[in-house]
Structures are given as structure tokens and as C-alpha cells.
N, C-alpha and C positions, 0 to 999 in steps of 0.2 A: 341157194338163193344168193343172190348179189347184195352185200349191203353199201359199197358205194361204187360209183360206175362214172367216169368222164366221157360226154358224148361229144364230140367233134370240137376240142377244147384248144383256145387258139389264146396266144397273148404276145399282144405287140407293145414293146416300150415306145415310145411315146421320145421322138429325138430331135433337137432343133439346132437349127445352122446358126452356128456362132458363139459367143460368149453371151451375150443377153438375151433374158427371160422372152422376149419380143423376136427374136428371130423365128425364121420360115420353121414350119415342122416338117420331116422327112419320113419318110416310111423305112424306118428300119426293118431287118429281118426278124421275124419271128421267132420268139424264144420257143412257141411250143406251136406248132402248125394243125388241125385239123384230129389231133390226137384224141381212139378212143381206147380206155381200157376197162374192164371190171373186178373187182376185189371179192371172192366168194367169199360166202360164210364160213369161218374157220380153216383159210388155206395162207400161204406167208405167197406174196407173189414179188418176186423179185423184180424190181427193175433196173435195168442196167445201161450200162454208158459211160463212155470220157467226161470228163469234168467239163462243165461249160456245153453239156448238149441239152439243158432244160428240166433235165430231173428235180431239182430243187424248184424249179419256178412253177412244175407240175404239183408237185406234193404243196404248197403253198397255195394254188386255188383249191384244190382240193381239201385243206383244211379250212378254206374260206380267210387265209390272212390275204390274200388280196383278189380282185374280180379277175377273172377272164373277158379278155378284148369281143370271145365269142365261143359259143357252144352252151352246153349245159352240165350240170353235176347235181347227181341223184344218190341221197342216202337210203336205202331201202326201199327204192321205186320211186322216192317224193323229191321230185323237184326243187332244190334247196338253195337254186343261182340266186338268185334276187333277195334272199331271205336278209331280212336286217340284223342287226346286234340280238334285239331283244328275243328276235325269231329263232336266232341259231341258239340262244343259252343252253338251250337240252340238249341240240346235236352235239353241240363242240364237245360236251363231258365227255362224249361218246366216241370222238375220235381225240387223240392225243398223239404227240409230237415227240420223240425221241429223240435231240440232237447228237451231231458231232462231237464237237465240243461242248460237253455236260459244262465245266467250270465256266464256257463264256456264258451259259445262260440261267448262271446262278448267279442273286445278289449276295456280293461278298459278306456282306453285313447281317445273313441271314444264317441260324445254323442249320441243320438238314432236318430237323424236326418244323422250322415254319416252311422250308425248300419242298417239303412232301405237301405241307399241310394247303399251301397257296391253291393247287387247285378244288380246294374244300370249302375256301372262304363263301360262294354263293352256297353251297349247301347245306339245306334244313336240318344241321344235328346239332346234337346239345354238344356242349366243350368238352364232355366226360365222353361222348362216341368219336369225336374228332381225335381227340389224345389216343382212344385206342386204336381207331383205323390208322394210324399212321406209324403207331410200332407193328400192329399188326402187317402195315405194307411191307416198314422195313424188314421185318421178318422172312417175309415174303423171300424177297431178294438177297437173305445170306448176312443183313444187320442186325446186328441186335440194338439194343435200349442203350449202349454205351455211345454209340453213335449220335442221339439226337442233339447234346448240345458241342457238337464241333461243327467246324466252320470248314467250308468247301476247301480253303486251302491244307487244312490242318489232313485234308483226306489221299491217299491213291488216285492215278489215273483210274485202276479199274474200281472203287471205294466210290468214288465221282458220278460215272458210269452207271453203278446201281443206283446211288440215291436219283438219277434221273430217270431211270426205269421207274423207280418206285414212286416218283412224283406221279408219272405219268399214269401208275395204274390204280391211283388213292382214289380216285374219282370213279373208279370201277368201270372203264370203257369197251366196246367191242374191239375199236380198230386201234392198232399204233401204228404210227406212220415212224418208220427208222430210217435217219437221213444220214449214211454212212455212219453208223453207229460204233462199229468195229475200228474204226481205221486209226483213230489215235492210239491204238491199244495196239499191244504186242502180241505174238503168236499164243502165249498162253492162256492169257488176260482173254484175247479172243475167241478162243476155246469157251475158255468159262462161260462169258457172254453170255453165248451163242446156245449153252445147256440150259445156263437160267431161263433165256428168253423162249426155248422150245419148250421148257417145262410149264414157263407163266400160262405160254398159250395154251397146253391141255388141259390145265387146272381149271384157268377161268376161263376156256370158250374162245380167246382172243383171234382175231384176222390182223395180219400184218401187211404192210407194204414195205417190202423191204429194197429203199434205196442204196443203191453202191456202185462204184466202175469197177470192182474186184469181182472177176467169176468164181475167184478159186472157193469162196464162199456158199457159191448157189446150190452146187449139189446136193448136199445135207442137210442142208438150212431150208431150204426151197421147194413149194411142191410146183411154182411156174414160173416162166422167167420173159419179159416181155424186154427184147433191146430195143435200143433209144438210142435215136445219132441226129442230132443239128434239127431236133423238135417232133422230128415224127417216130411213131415203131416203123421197126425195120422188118422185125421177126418176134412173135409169141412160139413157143412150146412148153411141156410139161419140163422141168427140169432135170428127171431122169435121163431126158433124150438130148439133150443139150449138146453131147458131147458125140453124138452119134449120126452119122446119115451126114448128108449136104443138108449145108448151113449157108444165111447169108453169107458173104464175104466182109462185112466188118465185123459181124458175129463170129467167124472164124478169126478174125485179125483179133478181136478181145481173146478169144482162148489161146490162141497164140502166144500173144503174153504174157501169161501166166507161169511163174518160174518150176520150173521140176526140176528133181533130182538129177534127172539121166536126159540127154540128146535123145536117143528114141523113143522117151514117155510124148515127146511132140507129134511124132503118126499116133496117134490112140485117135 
């Protein structure tokens, strides 16, 4: 089953000729063109691309933080373009947002015991279930109870990294949307991640979209891989096959750049 799906999903920023609010608007180029994809139940679908080809601007209507110029977005078949604030309150729990940069989207002033608990604030628990689900998150993720009164900077890049995992899954959601989640993190740190985050999924059921312009990542991590270049898909396959057969040419130009040890591991 599909539980979220973009159907012919378009967005145009909106650009005007000049320095003042009054000048002519222009049709700029489309950040995301005519673009569909699906997220099945319980599969990590990678998507991929150069910085600056729409992936973030995708995963953004997708989580509904801002509209689409045009098309539709369906969370488990239901139509959910139009839906207002109050409408989305119970989807949104349900998908959550993994950033890049965990530290820029913590308030500094907060320690990682209210940084979990913030997506808890609309839900109906007593104070005494709220306190547990949120060591129980950090648990989750490799923290223990020493953690909750330090503050984001007092923590690790990869320390960081989980407490934003762990915000994201207090709320106990289907989907995580991961928007280059790896990339501030070193090859170790990224390892780890990447075990927590396969593990979160088979524990609790999770579907992932996982954004990045790094392939080297897709093969393990990924059961599909949909590339993305200048707003539209280019090429979907199963990620086992990614590396196999004729491939787009910008899809080949991604694996291309992908550093190996040896000059011949490039014919594979």
C-alpha cells in the first residue's frame, strides 16, 4: 500500500522584475515540474540529485510546509492538498521531518528533554506519560536519562543527530522524511546513523523517504531509488539494481562520482 504518493506535483516561485514589491512578475523556472512519486508501506525510497534540483522543495509540500503551484498529495489514498492547519493536526504526527542540520533546528535555550518532548505538546497525555515516552524515545536512539537536561550545544554532531531522530519518532509516526540526514556527519557517525535508523524502521513499522545527492549511501540503506535533476524524475529502479544494466546518463554521471578505492571499481 502506498501511504503518501505526489501526483503531477508542480511549484513555481513566484519572481518579480525589479527591486520593488510592485514590479512585473515573471515566470520563473520550476523548482519541481509535473513530478509523481509513491512511498510504500514500510520501504526507505531514496531520492536523489545535485543540490539545488528540487528535493527539498519536494519533501516540503509533501510534508504540507508549503502548497504546490499544482498537482495533488495523498496520504493513504485521501487527498490532503487543500487540507487546512486544523485538518492536517493528525497527519502531520504522522509524518515527521529529519533534518540536516539537527543543531540549526533546535532552540538553543531548550535542553533535549523539551527538544523531544515539542512534538508531544498537542497530545492528550498526562505529564507522568509525556516524561516517560521521551526517555523511552531517547532510549530508543542509543540516550540514556543523563542526556535530557544538556543543551544541543553541550552534545556531538552524531549526539545531535539522534536527539533529532528521537524528536521525530516521540510522536510515534509512519513516515520520516530524512533531508540529507548523513551529510554533516563523518564516515563513522554515518554508519551508526544509518543502523539506528534501519533498526527504528523494523521495530516500529516506519516508511522513509530518504533525501540525499550521495549514492554511495543507497545500496544498503535503500530498497528504491527515484533520480531527480532540474525538477523532474529522470529514472526509478529497485536499489539493488542501481548499479547494474544501462542507466540514465545523469544517473550514471551520479555514480560516477562516487569516490572508490581503486580506478577499476568505476567499470562495476
Amino acid at each position: 500500500m502506498n501511504v503518501l504518493e505526489a501526483v503531477e506535483l508542480t511549484k513555481v516561485y513566484e519572481k518579480r522584475n525589479g527591486w520593488n514589491r510592485g514590479g512585473a512578475r515573471l515566470n520563473a523556472p520550476p523548482a519541481v515540474s509535473g513530478l509523481s512519486l509513491e512511498l510504500r508501506q514500510g520501504e526507505t525510497l531514496a531520492l536523489v540529485g545535485e543540490s539545488g534540483c528540487g528535493k527539498s522543495t519536494l519533501a516540503r509540500m509533501l510534508l504540507k510546509l508549503e502548497p504546490p503551484t499544482a498537482g495533488r498529495i495523498r496520504y493513504r489514498g485521501t487527498d490532503i492538498t487543500d487540507w487546512n492547519f486544523r485538518q492536517m493536526r493528525e497527519v502531520r504526527s504522522r509524518m515527521q521531518p529529519v533534518f540536516q542540520n539537527s543543531l540549526a533546528s533546535f532552540d538553543p535555550a531548550f535542553t533535549v528533554e523539551k527538544i523531544v518532548g515539542e512534538p508531544l505538546r498537542g497530545a492528550r497525555l498526562e505529564r507522568a506519560a509525556v516524561v516517560s515516552r521521551i526517555a523511552e524515545t531517547l532510549e530508543s536512539v542509543g540516550l540514556g536519562s543523563e542526556y535530557l537536561r544538556r543543551y544541543p550545544s553541550e552534545l556531538s554532531g552524531g549526539q545531535q543527530q539522534r536527539v533529532g531522530i528521537a524528536r521525530a519518532i516521540a510522536c510515534e509516526p509512519e513516515i520520516l522524511v530524512l533531508d540529507e540526514p548523513f551529510s554533516s556527519l563523518d564516515y563513522s557517525l554515518r554508519k551508526q546513523a544509518m543502523r539506528l535508523l534501519d533498526g527504528l524502521k523494523q521495530r516500529l513499522g516506519l516508511s522513509y523517504l530518504f533525501i540525499t545527492h550521495d549514492l554511495s549511501a543507497v545500496g544498503t540503506f535503500c530498497d528504491r531509488v527515484s533520480v531527480m535533476r532540474r525538477g523532474e524524475i529522470v529514472e526509478q529502479c529497485p536499489a539493488a539494481e542501481l548499479q547494474r544494466g544501462e542507466r540514465h546518463p545523469y544517473t550514471r554521471m551520479l555514480l560516477d562520482s562516487i569516490p572508490v578505492s581503486h580506478p577499476a571499481l568505476r567499470n562495476r
